[in-house]
N, C-alpha and C positions, 0 to 999 in steps of 0.2 A: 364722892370725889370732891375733893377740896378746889377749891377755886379762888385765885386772888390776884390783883394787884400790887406792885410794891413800886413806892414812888424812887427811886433813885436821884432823878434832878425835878426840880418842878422850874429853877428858871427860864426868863425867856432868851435872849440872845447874850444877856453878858451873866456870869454868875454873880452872884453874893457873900456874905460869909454866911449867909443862912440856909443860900437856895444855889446848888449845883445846873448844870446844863442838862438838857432832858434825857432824859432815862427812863423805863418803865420797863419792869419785868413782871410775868406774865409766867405764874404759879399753877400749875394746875396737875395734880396728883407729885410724879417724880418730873413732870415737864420742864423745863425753865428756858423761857424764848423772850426774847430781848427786842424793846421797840424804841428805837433809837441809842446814841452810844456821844453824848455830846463830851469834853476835854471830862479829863476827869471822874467817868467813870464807874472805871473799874479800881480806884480810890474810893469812892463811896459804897461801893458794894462791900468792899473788903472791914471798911468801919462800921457795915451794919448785918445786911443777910448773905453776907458772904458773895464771893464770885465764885458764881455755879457755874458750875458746869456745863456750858448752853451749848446745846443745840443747834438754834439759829438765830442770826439777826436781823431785824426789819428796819429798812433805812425810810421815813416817811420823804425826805427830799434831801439837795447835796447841800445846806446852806451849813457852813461848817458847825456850828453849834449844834448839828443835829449827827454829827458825825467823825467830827477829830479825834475822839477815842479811843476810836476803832485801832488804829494800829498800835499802842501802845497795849491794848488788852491784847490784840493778836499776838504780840511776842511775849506777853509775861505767860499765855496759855503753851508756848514754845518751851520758856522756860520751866516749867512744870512740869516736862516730858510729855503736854496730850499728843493723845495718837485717836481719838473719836472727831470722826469730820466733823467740818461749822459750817452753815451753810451762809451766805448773808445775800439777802435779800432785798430789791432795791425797785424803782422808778428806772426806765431806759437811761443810762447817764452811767448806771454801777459798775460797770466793767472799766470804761475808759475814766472814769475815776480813781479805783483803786490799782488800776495799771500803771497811772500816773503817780502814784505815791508808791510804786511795790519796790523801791529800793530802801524803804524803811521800813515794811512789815513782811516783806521775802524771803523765801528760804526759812518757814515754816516747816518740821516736822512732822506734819497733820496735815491731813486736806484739808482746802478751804473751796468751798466753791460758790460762784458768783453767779445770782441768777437774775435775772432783770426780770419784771413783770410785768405784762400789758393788763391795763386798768380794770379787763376782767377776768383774769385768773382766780383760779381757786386751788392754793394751798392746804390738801389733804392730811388731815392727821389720826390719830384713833381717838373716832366718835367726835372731834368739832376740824371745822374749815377755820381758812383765814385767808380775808380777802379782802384784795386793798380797792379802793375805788377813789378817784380823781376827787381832789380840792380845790380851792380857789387860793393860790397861794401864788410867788413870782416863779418862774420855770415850769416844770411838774415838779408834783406833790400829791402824798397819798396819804390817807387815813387810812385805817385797817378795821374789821370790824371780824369780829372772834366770835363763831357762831356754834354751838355744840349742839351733835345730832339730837331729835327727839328719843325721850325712852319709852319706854312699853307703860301701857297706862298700870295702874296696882293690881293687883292680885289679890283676889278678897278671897283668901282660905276660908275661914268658916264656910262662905257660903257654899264654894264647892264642895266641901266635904257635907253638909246639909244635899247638896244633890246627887252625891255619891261617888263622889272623887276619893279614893283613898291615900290618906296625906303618905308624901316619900316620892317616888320616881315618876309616879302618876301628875303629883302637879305640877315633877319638872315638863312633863310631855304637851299638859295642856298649856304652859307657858311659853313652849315653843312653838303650838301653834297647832298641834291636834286634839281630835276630836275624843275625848276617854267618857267610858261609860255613860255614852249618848248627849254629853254634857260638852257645847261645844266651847271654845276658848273664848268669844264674846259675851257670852253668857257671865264669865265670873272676873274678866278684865276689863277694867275701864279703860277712857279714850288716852290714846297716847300721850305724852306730857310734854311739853315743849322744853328744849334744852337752853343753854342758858346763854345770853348776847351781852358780848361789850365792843364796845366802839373807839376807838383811838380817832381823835380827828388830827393830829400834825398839825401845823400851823396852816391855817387857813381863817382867811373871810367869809363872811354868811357862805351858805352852799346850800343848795336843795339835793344836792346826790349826797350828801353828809343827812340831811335830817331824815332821806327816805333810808338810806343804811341803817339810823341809830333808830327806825319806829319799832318802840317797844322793847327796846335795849336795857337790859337790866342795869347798866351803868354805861354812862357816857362820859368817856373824859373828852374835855374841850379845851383846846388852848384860849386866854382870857389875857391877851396882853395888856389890853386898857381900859380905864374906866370910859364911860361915855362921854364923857370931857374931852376925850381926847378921839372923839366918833372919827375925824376929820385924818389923822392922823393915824388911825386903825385903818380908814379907807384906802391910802396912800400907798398903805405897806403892806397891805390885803394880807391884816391882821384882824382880830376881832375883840370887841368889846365885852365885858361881863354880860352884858342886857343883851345882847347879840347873842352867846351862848345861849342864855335860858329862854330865851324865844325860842329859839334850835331845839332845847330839850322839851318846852312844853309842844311845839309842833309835833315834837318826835314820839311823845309821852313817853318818853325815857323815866326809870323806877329813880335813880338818882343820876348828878350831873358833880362831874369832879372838875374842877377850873386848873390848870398849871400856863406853864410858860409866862410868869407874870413879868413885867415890866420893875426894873429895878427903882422905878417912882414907888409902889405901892409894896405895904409887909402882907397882905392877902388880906385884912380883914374890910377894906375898901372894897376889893372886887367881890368877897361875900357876899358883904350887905346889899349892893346894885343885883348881881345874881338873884340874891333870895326875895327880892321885894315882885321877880317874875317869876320866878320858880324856886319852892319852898326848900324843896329836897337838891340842896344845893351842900356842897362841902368844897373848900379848899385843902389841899395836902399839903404837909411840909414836906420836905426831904426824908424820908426813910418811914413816913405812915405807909399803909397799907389799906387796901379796900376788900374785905372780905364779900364773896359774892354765893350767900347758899342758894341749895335748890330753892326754886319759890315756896314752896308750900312751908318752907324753914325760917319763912322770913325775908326781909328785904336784905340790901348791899349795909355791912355795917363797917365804917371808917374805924378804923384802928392806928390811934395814935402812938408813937415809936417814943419808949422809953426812954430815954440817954445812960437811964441809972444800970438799964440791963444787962447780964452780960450778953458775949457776943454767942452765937447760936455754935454749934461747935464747928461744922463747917466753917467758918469764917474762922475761928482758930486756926483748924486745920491748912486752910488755903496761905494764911498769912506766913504759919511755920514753912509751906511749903517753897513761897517766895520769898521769904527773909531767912533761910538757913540761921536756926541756933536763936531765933525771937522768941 
């Protein structure tokens, strides 16, 4: 099962011409679920891996940058004729927030529905959870942390068939969990395998319920608004510094740490170099890379840098013909 990140905005509160407002979509087989939705968008989506077709959206806090997009995507998806519900997900706040604006994204053709989440919920999906847990940010504010069920340890054929398993429907049986010709399922399956964790932190200050959620997180993304120079100033606005991040990832022993929401001071290779001089397996994203995340034994999280020269994936074709009649 494929698994990825794709960065849609990496800015922090104002864009760039480089770096869009935060976005993160959240790949994983046909899934595509959206972690924040800051101006702008579903513009970037459409110039790179198209606007999928989501499912759901996950609001980490109401500070607009993290969410004025929302209704302009909700009506272009109106325009498109969707009729598959979108669910959008939020911090207590989401309701009388988008109530307050539903005379500009109203009278949508599709269900939309709005769910607020107390800080320990767990959002059910097939084979991983998503669960958001309390940051240190102004108001409430939520990180999210993407956890995929364990799988069944391997299945060493040879061996069974050496103890008298007959390969075919016999070692579907003993992989489900019975006993075939005296040979029982622990005998030829190893220990279960752990499934795979990522961690959104939203914008927030140091947090120790962020670095116990990300322990052993195959990637961590962290918001990295400032260099350490500006420690003082990250305090203020219970924002966090690069060195602050990778403290958090090496507490967390996080596999790798991805920095977004930069500060329009720095082009990302500032907050790198501070990151990686505390933690090595440090990457920053531009707008439209991706973080590929296989199973462990495949390898670690590997960043994938976005082409410009590409063309666009057909979906994104397909979606832009679909909103620009006759493009």
């Amino acid at each position: 099962m494929d698994l990825s990140l794709f960065f849609a905005g990496t800015a922090g509160s104002v864009p760039t011409a480089r770096r869009g407002l935060p976005a993160i979509l959240l790949r994983r087989g046909a899934d595509r679920i959206l972690f924040d939705c800051g101006e702008g968008t579903q513009r970037q989506l459409l110039r790179s891996a198209g606007l999928a077709d989501l499912s759901d959206v996950f609001i980490t806090h109401f500070h607009a940058d993290h969410w004025l997009g929302l209704p302009g995507m909700l009506k272009t998806f109106d325009l498109r004729a969707r009729e598959k519900p979108l669910t959008i997900w939020g911090p207590p706040g989401l309701r009388a927030l988008m109530h307050s604006i539903r005379h500009i994204w109203g009278g949508c053709g599709y269900e939309i529905a709005l769910v607020e989440l107390p800080p320990d919920a767990m959002v059910e999906r097939d084979e991983y959870v998503i669960e958001p847990f309390p940051v240190n940010h102004r108001g409430t504010a939520y990180g999210y942390a993407i956890t995929e069920d364990d799988r069944p340890g391997r299945f060493d054929a040879e061996l069974a068939e050496r103890l008298g398993v007959t390969p075919g429907p016999d070692f579907g049986r003993i992989q489900r969990g019975e006993t075939v010709a005296g040979v029982r399922p622990e005998q030829v399956i190893g220990e279960p395998r752990l499934g795979r964790k990522l961690v959104i932190s939203g914008d927030t200050g140091p947090s120790e319920e962020l670095i116990e959620m990300a322990h052993r997180a195959d990637l961590l993304v962290h918001e990295a608004t400032f260099t350490q120079d500006e420690a003082e100033r990250a305090r203020e606005t219970q924002h966090s510094t690069a060195a602050q991040a990778a403290r958090a990832a090496a507490e967390a022993e996080v596999r790798m740490l991805a920095l977004v929401h930069l500060s329009t001071r720095y082009g990302g290779r500032e907050i790198r170099d501070e990151a990686r001089a505390l933690f090595r397996e440090t990457v920053v994203p531009r707008d439209f890379d991706a973080i590929d995340v296989p199973f462990p034994e495949r390898g670690g999280p590997q960043l994938v840098r976005w082409d410009p020269r590409a063309p666009l994936p057909q979906e994104a074709d397909a979606e832009i013909a679909a909103v620009e009649p006759g493009a």
